[in-house]
C-alpha positions in Angstrom: 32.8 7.2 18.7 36.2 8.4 19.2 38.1 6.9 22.1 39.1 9.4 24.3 42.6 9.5 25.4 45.8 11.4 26.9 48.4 10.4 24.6 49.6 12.0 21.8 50.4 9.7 19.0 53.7 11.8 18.6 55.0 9.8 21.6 54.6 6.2 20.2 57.0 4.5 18.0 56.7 4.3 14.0 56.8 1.3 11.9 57.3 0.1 8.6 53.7 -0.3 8.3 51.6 0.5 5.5 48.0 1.5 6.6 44.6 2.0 4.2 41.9 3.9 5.0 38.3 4.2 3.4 35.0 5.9 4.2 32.3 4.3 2.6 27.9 4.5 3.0 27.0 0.9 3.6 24.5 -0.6 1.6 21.9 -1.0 4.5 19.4 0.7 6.8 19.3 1.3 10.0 16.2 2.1 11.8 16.8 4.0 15.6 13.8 3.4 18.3 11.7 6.3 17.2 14.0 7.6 14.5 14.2 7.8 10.7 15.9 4.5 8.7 19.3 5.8 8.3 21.8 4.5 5.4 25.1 4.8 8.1 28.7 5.3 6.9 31.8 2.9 7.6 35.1 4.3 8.6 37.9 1.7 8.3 41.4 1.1 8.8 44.0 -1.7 7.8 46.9 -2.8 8.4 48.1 -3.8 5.0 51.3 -5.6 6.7 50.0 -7.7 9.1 46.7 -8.1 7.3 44.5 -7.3 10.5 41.6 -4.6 10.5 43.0 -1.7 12.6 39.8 0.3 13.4 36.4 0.7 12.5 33.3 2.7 13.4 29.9 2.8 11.8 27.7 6.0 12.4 26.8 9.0 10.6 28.5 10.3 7.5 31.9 11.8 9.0 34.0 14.9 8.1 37.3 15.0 7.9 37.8 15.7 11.9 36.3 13.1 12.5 38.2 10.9 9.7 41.3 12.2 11.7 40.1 11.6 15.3 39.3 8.1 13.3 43.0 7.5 12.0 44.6 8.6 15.4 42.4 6.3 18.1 43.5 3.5 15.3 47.5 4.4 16.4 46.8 4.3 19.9 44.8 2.1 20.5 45.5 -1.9 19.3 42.1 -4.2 17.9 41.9 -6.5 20.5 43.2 -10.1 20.7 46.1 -9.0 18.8 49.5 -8.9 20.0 50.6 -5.2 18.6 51.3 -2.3 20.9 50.5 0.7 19.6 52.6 2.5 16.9 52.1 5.1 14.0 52.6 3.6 10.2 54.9 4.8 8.4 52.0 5.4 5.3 48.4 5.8 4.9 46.7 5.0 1.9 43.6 6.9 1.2 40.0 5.4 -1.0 39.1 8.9 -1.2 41.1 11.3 -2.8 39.8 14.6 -1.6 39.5 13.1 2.3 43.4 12.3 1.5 44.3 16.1 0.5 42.2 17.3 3.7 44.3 14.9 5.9 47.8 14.8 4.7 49.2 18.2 6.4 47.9 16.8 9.7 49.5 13.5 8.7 52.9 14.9 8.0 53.1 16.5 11.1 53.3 13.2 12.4 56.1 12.0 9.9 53.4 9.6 8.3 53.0 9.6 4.3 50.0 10.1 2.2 49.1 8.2 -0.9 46.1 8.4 -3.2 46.2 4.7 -4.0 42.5 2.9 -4.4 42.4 -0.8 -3.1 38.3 -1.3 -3.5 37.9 -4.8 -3.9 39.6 -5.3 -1.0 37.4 -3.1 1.2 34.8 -4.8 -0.8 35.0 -7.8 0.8 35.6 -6.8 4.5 32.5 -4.6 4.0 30.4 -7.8 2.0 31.5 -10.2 5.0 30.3 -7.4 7.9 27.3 -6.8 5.7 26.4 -10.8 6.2 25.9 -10.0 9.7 23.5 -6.9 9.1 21.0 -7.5 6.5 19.4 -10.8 5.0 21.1 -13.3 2.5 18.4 -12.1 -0.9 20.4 -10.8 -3.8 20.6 -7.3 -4.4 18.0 -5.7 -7.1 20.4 -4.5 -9.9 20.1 -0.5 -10.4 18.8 0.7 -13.6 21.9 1.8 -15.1 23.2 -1.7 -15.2 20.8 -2.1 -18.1 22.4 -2.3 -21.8 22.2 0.9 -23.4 20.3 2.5 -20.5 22.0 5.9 -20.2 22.0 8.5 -17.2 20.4 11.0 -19.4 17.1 8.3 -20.2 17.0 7.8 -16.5 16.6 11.2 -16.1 14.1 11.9 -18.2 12.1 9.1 -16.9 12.7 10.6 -13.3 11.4 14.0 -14.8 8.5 12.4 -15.9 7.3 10.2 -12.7 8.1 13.2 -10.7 5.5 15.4 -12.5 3.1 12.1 -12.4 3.3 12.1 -8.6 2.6 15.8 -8.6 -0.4 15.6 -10.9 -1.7 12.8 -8.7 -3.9 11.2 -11.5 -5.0 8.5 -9.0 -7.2 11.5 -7.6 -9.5 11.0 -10.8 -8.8 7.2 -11.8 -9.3 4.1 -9.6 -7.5 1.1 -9.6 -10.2 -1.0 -11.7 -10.0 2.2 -14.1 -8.1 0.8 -17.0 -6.5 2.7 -19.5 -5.1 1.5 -23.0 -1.7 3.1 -24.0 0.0 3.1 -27.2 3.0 4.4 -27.8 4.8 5.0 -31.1 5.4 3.1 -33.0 4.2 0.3 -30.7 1.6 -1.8 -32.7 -0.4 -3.5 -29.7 -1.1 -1.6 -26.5 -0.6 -2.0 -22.8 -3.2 -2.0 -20.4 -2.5 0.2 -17.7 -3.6 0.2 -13.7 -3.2 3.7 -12.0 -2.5 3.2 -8.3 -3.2 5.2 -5.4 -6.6 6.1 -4.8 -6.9 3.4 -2.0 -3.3 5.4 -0.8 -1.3 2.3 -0.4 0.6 1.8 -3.6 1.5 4.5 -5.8 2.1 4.4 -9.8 1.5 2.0 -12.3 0.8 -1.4 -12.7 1.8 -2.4 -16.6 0.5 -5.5 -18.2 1.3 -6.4 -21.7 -2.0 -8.5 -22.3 -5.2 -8.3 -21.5 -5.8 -11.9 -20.9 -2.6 -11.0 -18.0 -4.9 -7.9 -16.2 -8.1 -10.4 -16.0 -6.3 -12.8 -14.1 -6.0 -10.5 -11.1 -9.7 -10.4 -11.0 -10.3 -14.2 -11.4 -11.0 -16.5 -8.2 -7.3 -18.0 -7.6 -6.2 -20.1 -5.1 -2.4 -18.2 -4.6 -1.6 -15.2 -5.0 1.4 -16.5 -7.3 -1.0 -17.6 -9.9 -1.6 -14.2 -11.0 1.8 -13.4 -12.1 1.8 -13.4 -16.1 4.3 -15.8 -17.6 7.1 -12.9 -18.5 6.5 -11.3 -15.0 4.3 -8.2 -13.3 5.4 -4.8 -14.6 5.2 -1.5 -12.8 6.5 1.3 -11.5 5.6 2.0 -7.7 6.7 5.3 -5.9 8.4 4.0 -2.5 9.8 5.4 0.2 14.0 5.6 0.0 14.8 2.2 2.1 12.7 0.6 -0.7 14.8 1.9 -3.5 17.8 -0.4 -5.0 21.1 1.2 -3.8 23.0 1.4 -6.6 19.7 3.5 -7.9 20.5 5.6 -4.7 24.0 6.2 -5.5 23.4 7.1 -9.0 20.3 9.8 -7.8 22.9 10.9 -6.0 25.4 10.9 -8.7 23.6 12.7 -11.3 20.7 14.6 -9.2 17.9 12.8 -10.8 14.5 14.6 -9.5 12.7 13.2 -7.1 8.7 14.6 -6.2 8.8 14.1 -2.6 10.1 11.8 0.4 7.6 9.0 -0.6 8.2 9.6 -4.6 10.9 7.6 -5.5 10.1 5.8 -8.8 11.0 2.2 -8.7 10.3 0.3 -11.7 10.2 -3.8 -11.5 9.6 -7.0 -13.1 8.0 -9.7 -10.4 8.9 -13.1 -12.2 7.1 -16.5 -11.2 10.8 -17.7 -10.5 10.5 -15.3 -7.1 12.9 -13.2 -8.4 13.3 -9.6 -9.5 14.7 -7.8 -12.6 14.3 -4.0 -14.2 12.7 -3.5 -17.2 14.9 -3.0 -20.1 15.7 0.3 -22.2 12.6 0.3 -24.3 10.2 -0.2 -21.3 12.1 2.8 -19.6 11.0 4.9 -22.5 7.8 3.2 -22.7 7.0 4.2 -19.0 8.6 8.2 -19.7 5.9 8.4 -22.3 3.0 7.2 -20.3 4.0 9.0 -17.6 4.2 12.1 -19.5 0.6 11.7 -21.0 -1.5 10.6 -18.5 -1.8 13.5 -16.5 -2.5 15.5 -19.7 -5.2 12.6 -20.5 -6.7 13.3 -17.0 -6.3 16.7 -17.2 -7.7 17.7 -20.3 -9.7 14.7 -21.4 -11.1 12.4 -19.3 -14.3 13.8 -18.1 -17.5 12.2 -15.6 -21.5 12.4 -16.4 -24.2 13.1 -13.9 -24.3 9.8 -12.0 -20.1 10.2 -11.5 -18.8 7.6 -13.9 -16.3 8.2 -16.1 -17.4 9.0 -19.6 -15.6 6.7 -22.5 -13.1 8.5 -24.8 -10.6 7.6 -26.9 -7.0 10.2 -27.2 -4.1 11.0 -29.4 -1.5 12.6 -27.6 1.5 14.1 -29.4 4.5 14.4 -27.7 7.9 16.4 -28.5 10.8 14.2 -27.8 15.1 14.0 -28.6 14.1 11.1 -30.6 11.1 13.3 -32.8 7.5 13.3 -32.3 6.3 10.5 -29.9 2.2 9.9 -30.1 0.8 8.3 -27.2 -2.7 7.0 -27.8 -5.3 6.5 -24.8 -8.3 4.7 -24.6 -10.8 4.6 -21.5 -12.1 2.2 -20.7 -9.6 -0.3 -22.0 -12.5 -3.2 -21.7 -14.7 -5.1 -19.4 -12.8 -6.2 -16.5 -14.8 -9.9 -15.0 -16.6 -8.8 -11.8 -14.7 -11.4 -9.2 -15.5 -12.5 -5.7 -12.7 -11.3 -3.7 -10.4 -13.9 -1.6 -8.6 -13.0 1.9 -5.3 -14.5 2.5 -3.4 -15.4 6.1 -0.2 -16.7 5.9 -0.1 -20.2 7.6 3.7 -22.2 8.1 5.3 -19.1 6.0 3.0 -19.9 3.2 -0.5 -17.6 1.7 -3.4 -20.0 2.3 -7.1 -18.7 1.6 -8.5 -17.7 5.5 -12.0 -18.5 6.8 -11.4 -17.1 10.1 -13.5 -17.6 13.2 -17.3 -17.4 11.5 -19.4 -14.9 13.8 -22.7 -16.4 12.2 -22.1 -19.5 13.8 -22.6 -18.1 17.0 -25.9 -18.0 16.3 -26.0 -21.8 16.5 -25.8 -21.6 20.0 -28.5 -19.5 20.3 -30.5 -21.7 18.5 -30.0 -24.8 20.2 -30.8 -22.4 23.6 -33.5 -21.6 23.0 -35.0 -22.8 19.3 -36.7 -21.0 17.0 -39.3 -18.7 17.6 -43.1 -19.6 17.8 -44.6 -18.8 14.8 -41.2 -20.9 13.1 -41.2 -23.9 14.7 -44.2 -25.2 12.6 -42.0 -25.0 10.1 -39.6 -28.1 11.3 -37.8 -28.6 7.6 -36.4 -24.9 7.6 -35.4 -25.1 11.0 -33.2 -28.3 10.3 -32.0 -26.5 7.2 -31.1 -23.5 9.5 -28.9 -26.2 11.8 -27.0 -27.2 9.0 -26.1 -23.8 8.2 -24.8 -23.6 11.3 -22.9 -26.2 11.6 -21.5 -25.2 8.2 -20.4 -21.5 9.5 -18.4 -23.7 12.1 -17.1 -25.5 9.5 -13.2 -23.9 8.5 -13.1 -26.5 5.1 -14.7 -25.0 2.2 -15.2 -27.9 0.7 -17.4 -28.9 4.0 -19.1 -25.5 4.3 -20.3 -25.7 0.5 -21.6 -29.1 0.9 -23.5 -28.6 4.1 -25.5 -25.7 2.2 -26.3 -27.9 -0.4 -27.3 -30.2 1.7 -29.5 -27.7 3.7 -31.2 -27.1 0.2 -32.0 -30.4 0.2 -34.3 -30.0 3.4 -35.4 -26.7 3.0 -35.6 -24.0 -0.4 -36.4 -21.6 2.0 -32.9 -21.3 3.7 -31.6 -17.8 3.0 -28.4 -18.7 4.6 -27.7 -21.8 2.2 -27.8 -19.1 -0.7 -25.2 -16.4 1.5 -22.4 -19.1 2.1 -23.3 -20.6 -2.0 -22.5 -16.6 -2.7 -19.8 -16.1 -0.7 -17.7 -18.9 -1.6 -19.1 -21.2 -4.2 -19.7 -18.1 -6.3 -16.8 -17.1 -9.3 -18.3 -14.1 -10.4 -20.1 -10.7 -8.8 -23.0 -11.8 -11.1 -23.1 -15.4 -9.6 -23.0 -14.2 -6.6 -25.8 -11.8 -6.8 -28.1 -14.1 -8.1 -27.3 -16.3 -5.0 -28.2 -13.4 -3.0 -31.7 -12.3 -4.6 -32.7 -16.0 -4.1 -31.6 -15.5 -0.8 -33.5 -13.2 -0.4 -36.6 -14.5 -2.2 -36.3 -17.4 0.3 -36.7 -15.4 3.1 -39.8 -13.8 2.1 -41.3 -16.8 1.4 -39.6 -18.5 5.3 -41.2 -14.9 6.7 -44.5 -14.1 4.8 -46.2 -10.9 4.6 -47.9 -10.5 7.6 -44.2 -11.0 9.6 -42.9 -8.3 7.5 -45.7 -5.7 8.7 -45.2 -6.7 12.4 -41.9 -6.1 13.0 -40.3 -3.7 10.8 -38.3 -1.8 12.8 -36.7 -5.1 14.8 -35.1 -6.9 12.0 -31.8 -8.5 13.3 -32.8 -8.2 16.8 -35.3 -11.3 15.3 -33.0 -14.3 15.1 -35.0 -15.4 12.3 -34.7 -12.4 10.6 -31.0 -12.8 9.9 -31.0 -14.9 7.3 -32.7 -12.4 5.0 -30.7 -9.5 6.2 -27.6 -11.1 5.2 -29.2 -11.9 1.8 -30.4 -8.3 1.7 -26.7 -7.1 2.7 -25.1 -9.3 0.0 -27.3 -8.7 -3.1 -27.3 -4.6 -2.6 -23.5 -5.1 -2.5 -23.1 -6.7 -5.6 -25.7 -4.5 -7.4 -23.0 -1.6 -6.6 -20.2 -3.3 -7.9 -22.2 -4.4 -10.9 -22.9 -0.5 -11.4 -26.9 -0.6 -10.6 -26.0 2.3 -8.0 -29.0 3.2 -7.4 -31.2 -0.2 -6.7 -28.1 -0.9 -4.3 -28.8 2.6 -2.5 -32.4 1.5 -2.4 -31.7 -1.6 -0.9 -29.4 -0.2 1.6 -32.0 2.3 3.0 -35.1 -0.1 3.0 -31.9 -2.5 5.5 -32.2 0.5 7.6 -36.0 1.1 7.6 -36.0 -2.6 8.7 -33.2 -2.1 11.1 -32.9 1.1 11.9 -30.3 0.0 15.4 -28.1 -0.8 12.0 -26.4 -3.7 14.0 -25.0 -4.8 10.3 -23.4 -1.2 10.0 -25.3 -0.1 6.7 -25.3 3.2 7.6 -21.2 3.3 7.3 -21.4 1.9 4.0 -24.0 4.8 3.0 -21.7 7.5 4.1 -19.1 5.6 1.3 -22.1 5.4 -1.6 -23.6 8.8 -1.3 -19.9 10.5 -1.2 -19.4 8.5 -4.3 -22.7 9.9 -6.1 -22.3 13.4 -4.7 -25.8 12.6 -2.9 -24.7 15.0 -0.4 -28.8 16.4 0.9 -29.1 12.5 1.0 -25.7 12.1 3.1 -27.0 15.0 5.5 -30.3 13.4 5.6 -28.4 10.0 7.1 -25.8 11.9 9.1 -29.0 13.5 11.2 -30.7 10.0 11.3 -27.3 9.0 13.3 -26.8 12.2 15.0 -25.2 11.0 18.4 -22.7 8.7 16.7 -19.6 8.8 17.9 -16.7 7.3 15.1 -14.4 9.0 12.6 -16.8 7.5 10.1 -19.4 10.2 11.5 -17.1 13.0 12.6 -14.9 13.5 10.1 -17.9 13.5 7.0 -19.5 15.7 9.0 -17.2 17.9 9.1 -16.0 17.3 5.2 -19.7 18.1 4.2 -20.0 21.2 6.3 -16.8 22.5 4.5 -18.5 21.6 0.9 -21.4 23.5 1.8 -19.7 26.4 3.6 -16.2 26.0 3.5 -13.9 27.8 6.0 -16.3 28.6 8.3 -16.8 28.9 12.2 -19.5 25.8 11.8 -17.4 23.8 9.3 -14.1 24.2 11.3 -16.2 22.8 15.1 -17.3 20.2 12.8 -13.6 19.9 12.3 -12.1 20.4 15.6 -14.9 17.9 17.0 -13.6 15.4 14.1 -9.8 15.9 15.4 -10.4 16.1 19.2 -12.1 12.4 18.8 -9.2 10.7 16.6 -6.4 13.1 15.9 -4.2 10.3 13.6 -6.4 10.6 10.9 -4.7 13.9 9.9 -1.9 11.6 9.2 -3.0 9.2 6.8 -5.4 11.9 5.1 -2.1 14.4 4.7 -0.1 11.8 3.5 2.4 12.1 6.4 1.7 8.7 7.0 1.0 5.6 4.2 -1.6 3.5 4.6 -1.0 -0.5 5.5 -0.9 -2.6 2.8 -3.2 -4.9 5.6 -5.8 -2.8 7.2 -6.1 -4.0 10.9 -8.2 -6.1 12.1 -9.6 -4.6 15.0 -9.9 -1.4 16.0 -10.6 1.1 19.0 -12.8 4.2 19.0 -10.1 7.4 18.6 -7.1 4.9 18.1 -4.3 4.7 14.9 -6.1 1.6 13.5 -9.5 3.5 13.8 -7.8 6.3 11.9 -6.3 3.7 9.0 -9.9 2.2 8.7 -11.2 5.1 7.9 -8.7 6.9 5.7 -8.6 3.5 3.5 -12.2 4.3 2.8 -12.5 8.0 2.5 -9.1 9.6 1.6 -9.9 10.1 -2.2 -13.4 12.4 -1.5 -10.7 15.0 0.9 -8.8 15.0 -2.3 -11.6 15.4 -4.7 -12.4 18.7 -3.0 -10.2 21.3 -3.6 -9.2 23.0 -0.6 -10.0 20.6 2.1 -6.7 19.0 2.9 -5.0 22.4 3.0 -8.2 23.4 5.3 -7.4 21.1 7.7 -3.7 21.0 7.4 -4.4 25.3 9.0 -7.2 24.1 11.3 -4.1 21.3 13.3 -1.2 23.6 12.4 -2.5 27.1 12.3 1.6 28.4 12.7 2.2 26.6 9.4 
């Protein structure tokens, strides 16, 4: 802010002094309560002669009033602690050329010389020390350009190219375990390719140079940082512009590189092992132009799904018209078989990723137990209920180690503990496969612990039976697997004979139902299930409601109640589905009924069908801003 004042610096005396003054855009954000991050500008004066900073202000980029107002609070008013009255210089020199041709008439007025005479390092390291102070001590990434015999004019064609990428939005079509292999000439072994963005967290491409590299990220592993291949992890996210390198930002400003929107920026990176973080070189820069040119024409014209919604197999050869000749870019889907892995969830523990086994619900049921035991027609069965203590104890167990013995150890008593095989599954388990035969022995087990008769009884009060658990968590676990494992529809069978059982749906089936049929395009099934839960209240509900009235109708009074019903209930969902806002890499832990993290939950799961159908976005985009 300019300091306001009476005097006119005409009135104070002139020295010998030699004055230099810079503007410069500091290499940092700033983030206002409320407000945009903000890159703000420096305005700075020194006193060459007595070595001492005269002035400075940080704020918004300034013109050259303000560069003026700037120069005269500096002569009448002295930087405090320093014993110098104020006084105009006898010189100013200017950083900027053009701000010193703007100021020097002004400047002359007051008998003060201007000079175009550049002293950068020195501003350099004033700005470097006040910097310190501002941001964190990790180096700078290095911009793109500082890579030999990377060129403006190849950085721009590789802007070109991610910018019609993130227009195309492949990620629509392609998931993240849809690999592609890419080959481009004259490159004699091809990269396997990850297309981000259907979950709408990351954006782009994840690169890896072998295959043995992409399996590792679906292996068990007990730190993250195993997964990082030996030469580092390659890709090319599109961020948001505090996430960009600034000397990238300087040079998009520079040369007017494109950029496809305000979440677009194309970053490209090498993760190493080491911690740190480099940019790929010039041949990887024309590697990703290529790749970024083709796959939307791949997605676009070739890649097609059958009946059930898969992706069919097909194998490209894309030619492509470049400055350097022909380029041909060959495309194979799928790339391989990718291992079916357990997933692992991390907390961070003493600034470090440790595997979490947070509090265990399950074991809750312990208490219950020791209440009030088993019931009747289960207590002659004394061997299965000691196994059933053990498990237990083992869900209140937080070592795996501990856990995984326990329900071996419950084996021991009892082959008829479901539960021993859900915890074996869960965490013993290194592949989907594994896994699901843990779960249909599970399950097996509880038929056997049940019996026939049991199951004729009390079908329709599964789950509310504490015996019944068990099994249903067996049932839950093996119909999961089946889907990742691509037997879609024994999984959907599964998942409906859970709700026959249970139709109060205390595990939440019915939400993972909503996820399966949109998948298979079931949609009289979907309508079938949305009816069976009619009075249910959730985004979940509302908001498919309301996207399968538009597929059967679209813009329609019916569809857009459905709609208004959807938005009245949780109105930050438009957000996340209309990419105003990104979606957390962590999806929160809890959340409330019509609240942000409700609206997160839900768009993690079911952005990608609003995008699949064409219209819908825009449909409700009108319905919330019908000015627009």
């Amino acid at each position: 802010m300019v300091k306001k004042t009476r005097k006119s610096p005409l009135s104070l005396p002139q020295t010998n002094d030699t004055w230099y003054f810079a503007v410069r855009k500091l290499r940092a954000w700033i983030a206002p309560e409320g407000e945009e991050p903000v890159r703000p500008f420096i305005m700075i004066t020194l006193n060459l002669d007595q070595g001492i900073i005269q002035d400075i202000t940080v704020g918004e980029k300034p013109d050259s009033i303000a560069a003026h107002n700037q120069l005269i609070s500096a002569m009448l008013h002295s930087p405090k602690g320093v014993k110098i009255k104020p006084h105009r210089p006898a010189r100013v020199f200017f950083e900027d050329k053009t701000l010193m041709q703007a100021l020097t008439p002004a400047l002359q007025q007051m008998e003060i010389e201007c000079k175009y005479q550049p002293h950068k390092e020195m501003v350099d390291e004033i700005i470097e020390e006040l910097l310190t102070h501002m941001t964190d001590d990790e180096p700078e990434t290095p911009g793109l350009l500082a890579q030999k015999q990377v060129t403006p004019k190849l950085v721009e064609g590789l802007f070109d190219a991610a910018a019609g990428f993130y227009r195309s939005a492949p990620w629509i079509q392609i998931g993240n375990e849809d690999v592609l292999s890419i080959q481009v000439s004259p490159q004699q072994v091809p990269y396997y390719i990850v297309v981000m963005g259907q979950g709408g967290v990351e954006y782009g491409l994840a690169l890896y140079k072998r295959w043995e590299d992409l399996e590792r990220q679906f292996l068990p592993h007990d730190h993250p940082d195993e997964i990082i291949p030996i030469d580092g992890l390659h890709s090319l996210f599109f961020n948001d512009i505090t996430q960009v390198p600034f000397d990238d930002l300087d040079a998009i400003e520079k040369y007017n590189w494109e950029i496809a929107g305000q979440g677009a920026y194309p970053v490209p990176l090498i993760f190493l092992p080491s911690g740190t973080v480099q940019r790929p070189n010039r041949d990887e820069l024309l590697w990703y132009k290529a790749a970024l040119t083709a796959i939307p024409v791949f997605v676009r014209d070739y890649l097609r799904r059958n009946a059930g919604g898969d992706l069919q197999a097909v194998e490209v050869s894309i030619l492509m018209n470049t400055s350097a000749g022909v380029v041909i870019v060959k495309i194979i889907y799928p790339a391989g078989d990718l291992p079916k892995s357990r997933q692992f969830a991390y907390q961070e523990e003493d600034g470090e990723e440790q595997l979490a086994f947070p509090f265990d619900r399950r074991a809750m049921e312990g208490d219950m137990f020791r209440m009030f035991g088993m019931l009747s027609d289960r207590e002659t069965n004394s061997k299965l209920a000691k196994a059933q203590q053990l498990m237990y104890q083992a869900w209140e167990k937080k070592n795996p180690a501990k856990r995984i013995a326990l329900a071996r150890k419950a084996l021991k008593v009892s082959e008829d503990c479901s539960d021993a095989y859900v915890l074996l599954a869960e965490e013993e388990a290194g592949t989907v496969q594994q896994a699901l035969e843990y779960y249909q022995a599970g399950m097996e087990a509880g038929e056997r612990a049940l019996g026939d008769a049991y199951f004729e009884e009390n079908t329709g009060h599964f789950w509310g039976l504490l015996e019944t658990r068990p099994y249903m968590r067996s049932m839950e676990g093996m119909a999961s697997c089946l889907w990742q494992l691509g037997h879609k529809a024994k999984a959907l069978e599964t998942y409906w004979e859970m709700l026959r059982l249970n139709p109060g749906d205390n595990q939440g089936i019915r939400y993972v139902l909503v996820d399966l049929l949109l998948n298979m395009n079931r949609i009289p099934e979907l309508e079938k299930l949305l009816k069976l839960y009619r009075d249910e209240g959730s985004a979940v509900w509302l908001y498919t409601k309301a996207l399968v009235a538009y597929l059967k109708k679209g813009d329609h009074p019916s569809s857009n109640r459905a709609l208004k019903s959807a938005l009245r209930h949780n109105p930050h969902v438009y957000d996340y589905l209309c990419s105003k806002k990104r979606i957390p890499n962590r999806l929160p832990s809890y959340i409330g009924i019509g609240d942000d993290a409700e609206a997160i939950a839900y768009a993690a799961n079911h952005l990608n069908y609003w995008r699949k159908t064409p219209g819908a976005l825009e449909w409700m985009q009108k319905e919330l801003h019908p000015e627009s």
